[in-house]
Structure formats: C-alpha cells, structure tokens
C-alpha positions, -999 to 999 in steps of 0.1 A, spaced: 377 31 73 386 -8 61 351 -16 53 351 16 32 385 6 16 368 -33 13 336 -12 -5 361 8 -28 385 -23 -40 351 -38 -45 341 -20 -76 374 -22 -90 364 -60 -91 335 -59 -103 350 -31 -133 375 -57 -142 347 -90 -146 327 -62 -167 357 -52 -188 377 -79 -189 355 -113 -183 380 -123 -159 405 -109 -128 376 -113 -105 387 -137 -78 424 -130 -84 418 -95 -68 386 -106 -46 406 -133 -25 435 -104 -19 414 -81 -7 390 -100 13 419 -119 33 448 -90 37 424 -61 38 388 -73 52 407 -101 73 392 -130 65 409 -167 64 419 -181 32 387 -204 30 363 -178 41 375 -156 18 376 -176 -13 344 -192 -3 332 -156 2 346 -145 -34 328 -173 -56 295 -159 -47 309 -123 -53 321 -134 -85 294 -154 -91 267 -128 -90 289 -103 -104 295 -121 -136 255 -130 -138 244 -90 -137 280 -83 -156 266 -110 -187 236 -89 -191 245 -59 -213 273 -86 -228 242 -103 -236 223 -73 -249 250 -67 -272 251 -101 -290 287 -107 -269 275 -142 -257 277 -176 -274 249 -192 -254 254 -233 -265 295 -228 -258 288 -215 -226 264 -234 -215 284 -269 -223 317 -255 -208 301 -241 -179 285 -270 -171 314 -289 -170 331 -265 -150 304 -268 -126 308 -304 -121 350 -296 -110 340 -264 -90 318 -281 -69 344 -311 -68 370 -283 -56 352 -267 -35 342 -295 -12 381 -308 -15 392 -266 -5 372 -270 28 394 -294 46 430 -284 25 451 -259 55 446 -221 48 488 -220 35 488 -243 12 456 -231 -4 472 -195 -4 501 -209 -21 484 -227 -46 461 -192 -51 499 -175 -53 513 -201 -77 477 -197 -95 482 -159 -102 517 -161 -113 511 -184 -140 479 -171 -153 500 -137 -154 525 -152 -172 503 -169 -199 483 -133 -199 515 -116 -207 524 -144 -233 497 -135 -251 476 -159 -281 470 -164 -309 442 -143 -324 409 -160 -339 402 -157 -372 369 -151 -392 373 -186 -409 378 -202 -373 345 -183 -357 320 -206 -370 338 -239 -373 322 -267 -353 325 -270 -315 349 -293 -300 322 -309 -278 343 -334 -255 374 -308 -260 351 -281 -245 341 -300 -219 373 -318 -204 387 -283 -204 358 -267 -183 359 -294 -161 396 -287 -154 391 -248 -150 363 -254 -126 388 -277 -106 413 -249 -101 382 -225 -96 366 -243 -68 397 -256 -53 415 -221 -47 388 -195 -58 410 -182 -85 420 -192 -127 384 -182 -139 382 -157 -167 418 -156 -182 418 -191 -180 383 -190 -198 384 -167 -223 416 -179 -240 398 -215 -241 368 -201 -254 387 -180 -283 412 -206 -292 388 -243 -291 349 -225 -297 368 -198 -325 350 -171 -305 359 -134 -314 377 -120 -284 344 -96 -276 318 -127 -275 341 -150 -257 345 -120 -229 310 -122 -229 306 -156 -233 332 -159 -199 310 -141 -179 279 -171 -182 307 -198 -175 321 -179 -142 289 -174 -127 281 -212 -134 313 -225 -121 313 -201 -94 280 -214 -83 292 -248 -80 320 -242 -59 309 -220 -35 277 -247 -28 309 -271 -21 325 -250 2 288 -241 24 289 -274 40 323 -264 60 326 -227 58 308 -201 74 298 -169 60 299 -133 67 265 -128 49 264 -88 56 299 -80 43 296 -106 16 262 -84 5 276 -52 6 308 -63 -15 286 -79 -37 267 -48 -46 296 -28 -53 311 -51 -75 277 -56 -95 280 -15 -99 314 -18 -114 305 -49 -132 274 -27 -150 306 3 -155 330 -22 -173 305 -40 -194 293 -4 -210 333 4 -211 339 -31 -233 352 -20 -265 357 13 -260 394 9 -242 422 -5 -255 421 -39 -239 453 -55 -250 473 -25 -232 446 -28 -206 446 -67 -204 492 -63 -203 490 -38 -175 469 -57 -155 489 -93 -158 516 -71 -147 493 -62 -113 484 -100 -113 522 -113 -113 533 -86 -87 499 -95 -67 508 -134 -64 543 -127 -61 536 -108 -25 512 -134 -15 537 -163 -24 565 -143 -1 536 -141 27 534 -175 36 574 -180 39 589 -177 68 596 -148 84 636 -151 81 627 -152 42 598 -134 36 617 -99 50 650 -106 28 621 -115 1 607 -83 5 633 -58 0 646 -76 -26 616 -75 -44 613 -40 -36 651 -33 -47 638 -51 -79 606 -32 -85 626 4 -79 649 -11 -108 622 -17 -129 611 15 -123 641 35 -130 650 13 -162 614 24 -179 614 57 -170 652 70 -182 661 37 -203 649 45 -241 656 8 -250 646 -13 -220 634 -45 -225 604 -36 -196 586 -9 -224 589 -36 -251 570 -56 -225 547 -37 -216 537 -23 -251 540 -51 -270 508 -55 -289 
C-alpha cells in the first residue's frame, strides 16, 4: 500500500517538472522521507537522480517545441554543475536535521518569492545579449543550494533564466528542464561516495515520474499556469512549514501543530464566506 502511495505521489512529480520546469525535489524529498521512509540524505540523494532523469525525458517535447534555449542552458547549467557536485559531497557528512531544516527553510522562501511573483520579460529583452559571467555566478549558486539540500531547482531557475537570459516564460520552462538534469547530475555523483542507494525503489519512482513528466510537458500551455504556478507556492509554503515544525521538539512541534491547524481552518473559513478577504486576492492575484 506505501509503495503504491510512493508510485502515485510519483507522477504528480514528475506532472509538475513537465508543467512547471520546477517543484521536483521540493515534493520528491517529502515524499521519499515521510512517506517511503527514507533518511534525509538518502532521500535527497535519491531525488537528484529522480529529478534528474525526469527533467532529461521531460526536455524532450520542450525541445520539440522550440521551448529550449540551448547556449543559456548549457552555460548556466554547467555552472550549476560545478556547485551541485560541490553540495553534494558537503550534504553527505552535514546531520539529517539540519539538512531538513535547511530543505524546510529552502521551500518557504522559494514559496514566498513564487507567490511574490516577477517581473514579466518583454519582446525587446528576449534577444538582448547574454550576461555570460552573470549567468554563470548565478548557476553556480543554484547548484550549491541544489546539491547541498536537494531542493531550490526550477523556481529558482526559471525566474533567473527569464529575468538575466530575457527568456519568454515558455522557453525558460523549457530551458529549466536542461539545467536541472545537469545540476542534478552533479550533485547526486557528490553524494554516491557516502550514500547508499535503494536502486529498485529509486527505478520504479523514476518511471513514474518520467510518465507524468511526458503528461505535463504535452499540458504546457494549455493551463493557466500563473493560477496553477500561485496554488502550488501555496502547497510549497504549507509543505516546508510542516517539515520546519517536524524537527522541533516535541513540546513545540504539538503546540506548533494545532496552531497551524487552528490557522489553516481560519484560512479556510475566511475564503469561503469572506467576499473581501485578503487570502482570495492572494490567491487570484494575476
């Protein structure tokens, strides 16, 4: 029943890489340590080379469809490989709570920014020229956070790829998908040398993913992916809120917990029956 659970959970993964270019290992490392029961470094080791793949097989229809800026991803994903590799041999020997907290701490801020939104690239930016040693000192500190923690791939990258390569939003989706497989690559070589692997579960996961991967890259563009993109920041922030309350104590973590609950309930209530509340403007916003 958990491994079919694991299987499930797995192509929603793999829809969100497709769909979104990112979300990938902020819902792989969940699953694979609360609901497969892994250990923090097994299972982000064990999510870079789920995303990893994923985002390879993802890129292909991306790629089919002229969605991927080849040069911009290759330079920024390169550098990214260069800190994954660098974070994921410095993960390996960091203990499992601090690494979950920084993964917590991770997910609430890329929420944050996600629900912050950016600015939109225009068709006079799209073709301007690259920011070479921008591109690259930026890659090289997504791949840091990427290796080190598993997590801050895509909506770290596709933001960076709209706002410094001028990228239209579909291409630097695509585009994402070539830099998190690179990056992903590097880290999880850097965290073979002190973590073993559960190669049969890891394989199976995989393959799901790589079907919802293939579901979400056909679905890209025909969803509304700024209401798609809001809701799921909102998942992302509640997500790295419960693992954040996880690793406290147990005199705090239950307090934590209903209050966040209480909290949730009010949220609830106020954007169901409140016409004006501030949640729906939130949520909405465009």
């Amino acid at each position: 029943m958990t491994l079919t659970l694991v299987l499930v959970l797995a192509l929603l993964v793999g829809l969100s890489l497709g769909l979104l270019g990112g979300g990938g290992s902020i819902l792989t490392v969940p699953l694979l340590v609360y609901v497969a029961g892994m250990d923090a470094k097994e299972a982000i080791a064990t999510s870079l080379f789920v995303v990893g793949v994923t985002s390879a097989v993802g890129m292909i229809n991306h790629a089919r469809g002229g969605r991927v800026r080849w040069r911009t991803g290759v330079l920024f994903g390169a550098a990214g490989m260069a800190g994954a590799y660098t974070g994921g041999l410095i993960g390996g020997h960091i203990p499992d709570v601090v690494l979950l907290i920084a993964f917590a701490v991770m997910m609430i801020v890329t929420a944050a920014a996600m629900l912050r939104g950016g600015r939109s690239t225009g068709p006079d930016r799209a073709h301007r020229q690259l920011p070479v040693g921008r591109v690259l000192l930026d890659g090289a500190a997504v791949g840091l956070a990427t290796g080190l923690v598993g997590a801050g791939g895509g909506f770290l990258v596709v933001p960076a790829l709209a706002l410094l390569g001028g990228l239209p939003m579909p291409v630097a989706i695509g585009t994402s998908l070539l830099v998190i497989a690179m990056k992903s690559a590097a880290g999880f070589a850097g965290y073979l040398s002190s973590v073993r692997i559960d190669w049969s579960l890891t394989l199976a996961v995989t393959g799901f993913a790589v079907v919802g991967s293939l579901a979400g890259a056909r679905l890209a563009g025909r969803v509304p992916a700024a209401v798609l993109s809001r809701l799921f920041a909102w998942f992302v922030l509640v997500m790295g809120t419960f693992v954040l309350v996880q690793q406290a104590p147990a005199q705090i973590a239950v307090p934590a917990l209903a209050a966040l609950a209480a909290l949730g309930a009010g949220a609830g209530l106020c954007y169901g029956l409140v016409a004006r509340c501030p949640l729906r403007r939130a949520v909405h916003r465009a």
